[in-house]
C-alpha positions as CSV (number, residue, x, y, z in Angstrom):
1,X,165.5,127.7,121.4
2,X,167.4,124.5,120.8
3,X,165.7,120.9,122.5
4,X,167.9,121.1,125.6
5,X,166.8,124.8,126.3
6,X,163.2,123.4,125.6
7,X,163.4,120.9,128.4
8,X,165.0,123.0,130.9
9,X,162.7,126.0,130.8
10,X,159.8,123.6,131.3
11,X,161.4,121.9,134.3
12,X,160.9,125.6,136.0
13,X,158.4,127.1,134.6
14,X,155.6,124.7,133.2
15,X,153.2,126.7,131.5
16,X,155.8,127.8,129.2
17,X,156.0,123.7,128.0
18,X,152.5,124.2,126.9
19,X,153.5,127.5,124.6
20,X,156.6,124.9,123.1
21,X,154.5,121.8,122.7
22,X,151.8,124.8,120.9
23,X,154.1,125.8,118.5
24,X,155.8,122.7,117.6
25,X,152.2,121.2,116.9
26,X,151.3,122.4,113.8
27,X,153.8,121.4,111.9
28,X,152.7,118.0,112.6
29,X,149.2,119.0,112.1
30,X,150.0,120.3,108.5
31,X,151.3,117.6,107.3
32,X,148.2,115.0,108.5
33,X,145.8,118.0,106.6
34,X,144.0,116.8,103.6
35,X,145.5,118.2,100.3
36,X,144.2,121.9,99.7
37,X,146.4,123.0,96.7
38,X,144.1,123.7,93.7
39,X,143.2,120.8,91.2
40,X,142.0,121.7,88.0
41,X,139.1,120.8,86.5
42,X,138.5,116.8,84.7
43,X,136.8,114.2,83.2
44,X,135.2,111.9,85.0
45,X,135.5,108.2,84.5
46,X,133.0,108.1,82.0
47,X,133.6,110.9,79.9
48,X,134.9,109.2,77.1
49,X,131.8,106.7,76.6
50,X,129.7,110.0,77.1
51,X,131.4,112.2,74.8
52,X,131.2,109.1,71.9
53,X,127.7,108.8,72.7
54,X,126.8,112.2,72.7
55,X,128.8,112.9,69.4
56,X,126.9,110.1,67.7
57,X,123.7,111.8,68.6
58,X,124.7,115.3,67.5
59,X,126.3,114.3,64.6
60,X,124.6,116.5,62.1
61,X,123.0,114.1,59.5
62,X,123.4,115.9,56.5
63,X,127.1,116.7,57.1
64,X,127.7,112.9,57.5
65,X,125.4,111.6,54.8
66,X,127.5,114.2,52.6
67,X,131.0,112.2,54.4
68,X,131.5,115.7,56.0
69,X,134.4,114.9,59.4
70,X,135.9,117.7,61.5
71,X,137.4,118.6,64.5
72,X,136.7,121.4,66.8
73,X,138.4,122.4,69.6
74,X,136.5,124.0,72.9
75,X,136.9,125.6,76.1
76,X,134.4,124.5,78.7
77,X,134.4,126.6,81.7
78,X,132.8,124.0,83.9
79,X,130.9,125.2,86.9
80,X,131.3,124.3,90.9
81,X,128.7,121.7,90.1
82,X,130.3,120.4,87.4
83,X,128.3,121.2,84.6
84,X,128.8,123.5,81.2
85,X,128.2,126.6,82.2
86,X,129.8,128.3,79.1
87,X,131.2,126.5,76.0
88,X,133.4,128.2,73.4
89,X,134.7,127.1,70.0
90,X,138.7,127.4,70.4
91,X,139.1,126.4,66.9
92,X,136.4,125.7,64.3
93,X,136.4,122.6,62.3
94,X,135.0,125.3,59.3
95,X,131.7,123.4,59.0
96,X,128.6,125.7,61.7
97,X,126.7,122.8,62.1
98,X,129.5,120.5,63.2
99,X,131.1,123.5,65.3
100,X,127.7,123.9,67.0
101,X,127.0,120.2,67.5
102,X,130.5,120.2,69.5
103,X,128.6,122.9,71.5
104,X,125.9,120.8,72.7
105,X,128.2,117.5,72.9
106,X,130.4,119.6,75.7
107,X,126.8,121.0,77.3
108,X,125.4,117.2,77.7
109,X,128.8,115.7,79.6
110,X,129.7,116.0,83.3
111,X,133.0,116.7,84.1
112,X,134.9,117.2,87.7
113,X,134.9,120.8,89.1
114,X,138.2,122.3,89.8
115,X,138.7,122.5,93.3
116,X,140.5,125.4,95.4
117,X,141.0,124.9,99.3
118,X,139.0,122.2,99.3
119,X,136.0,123.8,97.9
120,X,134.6,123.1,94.7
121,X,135.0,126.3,92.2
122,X,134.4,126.9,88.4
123,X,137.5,126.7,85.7
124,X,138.2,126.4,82.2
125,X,138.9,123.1,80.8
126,X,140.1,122.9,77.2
127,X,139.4,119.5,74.7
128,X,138.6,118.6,71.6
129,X,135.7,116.4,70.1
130,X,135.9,115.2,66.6
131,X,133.2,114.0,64.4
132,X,134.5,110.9,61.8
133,X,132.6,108.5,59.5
134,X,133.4,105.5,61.5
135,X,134.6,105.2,65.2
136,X,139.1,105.2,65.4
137,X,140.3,102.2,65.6
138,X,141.9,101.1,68.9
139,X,144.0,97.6,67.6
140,X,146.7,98.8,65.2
């Protein structure tokens, strides 16, 4: 039914406007809806300054008195509260201790929970933390 058509079955029968202006509605409504497509999990803000911090602390001591530096890769699955709920080592930097220091780095950081129709929900979130002698320099 076409605009014209619209407005001259409601000139004779008015309850049927009401069924036209019903189902022309929500199209306007959906677009004045907050977003609910899923987001996936992330850092907040501070993750970077509590990743640093946290590696720093877990740094195993005799791996860096010995000038032992690695990499290892995770994936977090981060909970609807946004916590660590499970962390696994993607890729191992070879070294256990350095490997299970990345562990507890990942379980002491917050992070954002994914969220899925607007409702928080736990995902997997995939990052690396590396362990180095002396911080990387930002000024090159």
């Amino acid at each position: 039914m076409d605009t014209a058509e619209a407005a001259e079955t409601a000139a004779f029968h008015p309850d049927v406007s009401k069924t036209i202006a019903a189902t022309a509605a929500p199209s306007a409504a959906r677009s004045a809806l907050p977003d609910t497509s899923p987001q996936p999990a992330s850092f907040p803000a501070n993750h970077q300054q509590c990743q640093d911090t946290q590696t720093a602390r877990f740094y195993p001591a005799l791996l860096r008195d010995r000038g032992v530096q690695g990499l290892v890769r995770l994936r977090v699955k981060v909970d609807d509260n946004g916590r660590a709920a499970e962390v696994l080592i993607a890729d191992g930097s070879g070294f256990r201790l350095l490997d299970e220091a990345a562990r507890r780095v990942a379980e002491s950081c917050p992070y954002v929970p994914a969220r899925e129709g607007g409702q928080r929900v736990s995902s997997w979130i995939e990052y690396a933390v590396r362990f180095a002698l002396s911080p990387p320099s930002s000024a090159l």
